[in-house]
C-alpha positions in Angstrom: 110.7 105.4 122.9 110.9 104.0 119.3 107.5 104.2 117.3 105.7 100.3 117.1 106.1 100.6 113.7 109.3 101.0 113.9 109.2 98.1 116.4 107.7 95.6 114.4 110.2 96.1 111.3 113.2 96.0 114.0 111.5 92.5 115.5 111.2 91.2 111.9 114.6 91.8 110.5 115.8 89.8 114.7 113.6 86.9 113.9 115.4 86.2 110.7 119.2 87.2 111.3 120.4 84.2 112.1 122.8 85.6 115.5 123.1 86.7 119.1 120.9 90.0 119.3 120.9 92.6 122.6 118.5 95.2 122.0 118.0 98.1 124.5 115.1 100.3 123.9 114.5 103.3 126.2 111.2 102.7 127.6 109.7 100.3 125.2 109.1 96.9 126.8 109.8 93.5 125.6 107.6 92.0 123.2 106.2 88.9 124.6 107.6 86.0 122.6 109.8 88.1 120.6 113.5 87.4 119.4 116.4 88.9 120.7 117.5 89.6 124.0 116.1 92.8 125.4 117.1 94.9 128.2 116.3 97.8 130.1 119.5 100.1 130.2 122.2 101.0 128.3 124.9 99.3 130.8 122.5 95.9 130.7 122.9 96.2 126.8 127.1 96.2 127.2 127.3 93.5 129.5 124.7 91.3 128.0 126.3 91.4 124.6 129.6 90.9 126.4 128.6 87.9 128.0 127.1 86.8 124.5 130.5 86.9 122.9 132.3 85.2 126.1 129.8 82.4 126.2 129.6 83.3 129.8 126.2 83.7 131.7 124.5 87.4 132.4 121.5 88.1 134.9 120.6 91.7 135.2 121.5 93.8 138.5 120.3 96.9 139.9 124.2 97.8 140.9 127.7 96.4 140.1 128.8 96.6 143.6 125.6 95.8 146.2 128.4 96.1 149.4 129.5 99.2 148.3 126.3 100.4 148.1 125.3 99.6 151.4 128.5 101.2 153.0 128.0 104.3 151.0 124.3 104.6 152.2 125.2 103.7 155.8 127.4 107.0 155.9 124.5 109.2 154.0 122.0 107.6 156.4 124.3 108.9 159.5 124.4 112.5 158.4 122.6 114.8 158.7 118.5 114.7 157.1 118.2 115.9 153.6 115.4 117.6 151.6 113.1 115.7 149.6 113.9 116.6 146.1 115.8 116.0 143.4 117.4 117.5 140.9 119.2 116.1 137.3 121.8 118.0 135.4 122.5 116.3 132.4 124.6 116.9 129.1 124.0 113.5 128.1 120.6 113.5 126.2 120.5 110.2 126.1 121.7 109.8 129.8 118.8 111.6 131.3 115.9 109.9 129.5 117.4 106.8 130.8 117.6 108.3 134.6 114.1 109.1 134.0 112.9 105.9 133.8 114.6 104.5 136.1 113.6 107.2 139.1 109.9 107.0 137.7 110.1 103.7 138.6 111.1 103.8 142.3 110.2 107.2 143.0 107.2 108.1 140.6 106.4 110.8 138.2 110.0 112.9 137.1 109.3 115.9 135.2 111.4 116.2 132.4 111.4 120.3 132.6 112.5 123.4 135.2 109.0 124.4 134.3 107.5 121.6 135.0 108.1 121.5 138.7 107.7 118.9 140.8 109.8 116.9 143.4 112.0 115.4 140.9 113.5 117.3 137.8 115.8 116.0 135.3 117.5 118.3 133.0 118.8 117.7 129.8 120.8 120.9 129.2 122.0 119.9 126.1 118.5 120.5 124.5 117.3 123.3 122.0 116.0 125.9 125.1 119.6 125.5 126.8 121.7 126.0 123.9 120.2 128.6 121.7 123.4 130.9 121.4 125.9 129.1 123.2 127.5 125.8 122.7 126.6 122.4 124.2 127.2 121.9 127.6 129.7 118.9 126.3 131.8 121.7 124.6 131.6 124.2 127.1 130.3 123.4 131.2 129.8 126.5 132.4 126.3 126.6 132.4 125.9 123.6 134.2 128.6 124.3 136.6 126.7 127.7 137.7 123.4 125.2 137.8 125.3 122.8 140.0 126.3 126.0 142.0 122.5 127.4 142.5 121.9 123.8 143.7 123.7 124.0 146.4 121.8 127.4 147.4 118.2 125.8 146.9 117.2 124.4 150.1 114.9 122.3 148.3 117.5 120.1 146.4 118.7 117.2 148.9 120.3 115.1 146.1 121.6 116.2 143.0 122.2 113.8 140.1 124.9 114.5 137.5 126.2 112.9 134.0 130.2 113.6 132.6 131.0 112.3 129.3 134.5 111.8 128.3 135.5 111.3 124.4 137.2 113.1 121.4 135.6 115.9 120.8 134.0 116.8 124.1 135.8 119.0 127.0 139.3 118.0 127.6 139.1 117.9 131.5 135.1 118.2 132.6 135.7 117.0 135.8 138.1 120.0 137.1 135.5 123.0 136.8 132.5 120.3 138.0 134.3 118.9 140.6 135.3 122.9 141.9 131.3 123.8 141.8 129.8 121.0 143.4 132.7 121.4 146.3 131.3 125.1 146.1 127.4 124.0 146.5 128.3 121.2 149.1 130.3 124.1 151.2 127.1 126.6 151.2 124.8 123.7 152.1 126.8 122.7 154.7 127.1 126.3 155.9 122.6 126.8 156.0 122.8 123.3 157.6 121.5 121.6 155.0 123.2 117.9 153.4 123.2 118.2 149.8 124.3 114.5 148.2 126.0 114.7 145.0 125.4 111.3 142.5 127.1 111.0 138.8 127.6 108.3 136.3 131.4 108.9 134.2 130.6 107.6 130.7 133.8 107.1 129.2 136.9 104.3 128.7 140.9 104.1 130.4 141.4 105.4 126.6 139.9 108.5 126.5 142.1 111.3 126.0 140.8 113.4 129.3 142.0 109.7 131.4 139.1 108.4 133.0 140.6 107.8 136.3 141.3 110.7 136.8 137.9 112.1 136.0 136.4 110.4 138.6 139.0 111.0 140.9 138.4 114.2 140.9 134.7 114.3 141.7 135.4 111.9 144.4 137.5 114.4 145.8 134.9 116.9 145.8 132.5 114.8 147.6 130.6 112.9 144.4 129.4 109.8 144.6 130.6 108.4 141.3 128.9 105.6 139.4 130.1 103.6 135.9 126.3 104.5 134.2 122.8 106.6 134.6 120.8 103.8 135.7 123.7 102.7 138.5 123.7 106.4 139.4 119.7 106.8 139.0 119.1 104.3 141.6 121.6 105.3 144.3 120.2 108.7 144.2 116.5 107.4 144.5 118.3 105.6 147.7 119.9 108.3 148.9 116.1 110.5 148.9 114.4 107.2 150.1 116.6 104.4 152.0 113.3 102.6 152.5 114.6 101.4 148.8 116.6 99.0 149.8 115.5 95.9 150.5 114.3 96.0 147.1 117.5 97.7 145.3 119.5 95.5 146.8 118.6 92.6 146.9 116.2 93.1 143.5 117.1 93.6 140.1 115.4 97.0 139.5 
């Protein structure tokens, strides 16, 4: 969350410049009266500004696709019960502070540590105690791919929540060693009876050298539940732990 003094200089320099303005924030909330159009999310923040240079009207919405939704938690509803925790593997720093929010807000407290504990962890492995000595989990997965793995032998872990960021200079084809260890965790779950539910959010654009189609092709192959942003992603897994949620998700714009 930016500091309020940085706040108040960013709300001065809005109030005078004279255009459209979409500002999202991480965590800080609106200031009552102030200029600008703020939002909660990072996909809000596209589509508002988006809508702002169409001339076309936006209203926020907890998921691009509400029917979708519903059919996808019809068949995780139908299977078999899953464990109450959940667990966030993240590259995307910026990704997982925003999944944060967004589960502390239907599901309560997330610790934002392994050591922390708790029913819900997110992980941001591309921070300094993950990568002292070896390179970012953008660069190189296979840290995250053996975590994803150890998942899937943690009976505790009924849904685990993934990011994949496409883009020069990252991995040129994440999805084919992610995709191959969650299909690994979902297998051993299956095999000590357990459902483990697999969420992720694909951050990139059709021109993105590793072709974001088939990114997320492959990791619904293997199973994933595959989402265009964190918060999108956030929420269905907070549905997938809690289907209580839905009235609300759904038909809400949380």
């Amino acid at each position: 969350m930016a500091a309020p003094a940085a706040l108040a200089r960013l709300e001065a320099v809005i109030g005078v410049i004279g255009k459209p303005v979409v500002l999202c924030c991480l965590g800080a909330p609106a200031p009552a009266g102030g200029a600008g159009r703020w939002v909660a999310t990072l996909e809000d923040a596209a589509e508002a500004a988006t809508a702002d240079v169409r001339g076309t009207p936006w209203a926020q919405r907890a998921f691009s696709d509400a029917g979708d939704v519903r059919m996808r938690l019809s068949r995780i509803e139908a299977g078999p019960r899953r464990s109450g925790t959940l667990l966030g593997l993240f590259v995307g720093g910026t990704l997982a502070h925003e999944a944060r929010l967004v589960l502390d807000t239907w599901l309560g407290q997330v610790a934002p540590s392994a050591a922390a504990g708790g029913r819900y962890r997110i992980l941001d492995l591309g921070a300094d105690e993950y990568t002292v000595g070896r390179p970012h989990p953008m660069l190189d997965p296979t840290e995250r791919d053996a975590m994803v793995r150890a998942a899937g032998r943690d009976p505790s872990v009924g849904v685990l929540l993934l990011d994949l960021v496409l883009g020069r200079g990252t991995h040129p084809d994440p999805a084919r060693s992610l995709a191959a260890a969650v299909e690994d965790a979902r297998a051993v779950a299956t095999r000590t009876g357990r459902e483990l539910t697999v969420v992720a959010s694909v951050i990139g654009t059709v021109g993105d050298p590793q072709g974001l189609r088939g990114q997320v092709a492959s990791l619904e192959t293997a199973g994933v539940h595959v989402f265009p942003g964190s918060a999108q992603a956030a929420r269905f897994a907070a549905l997938a732990l809690d289907p209580a949620l839905a009235p609300r998700l759904l038909e809400g714009r949380g």
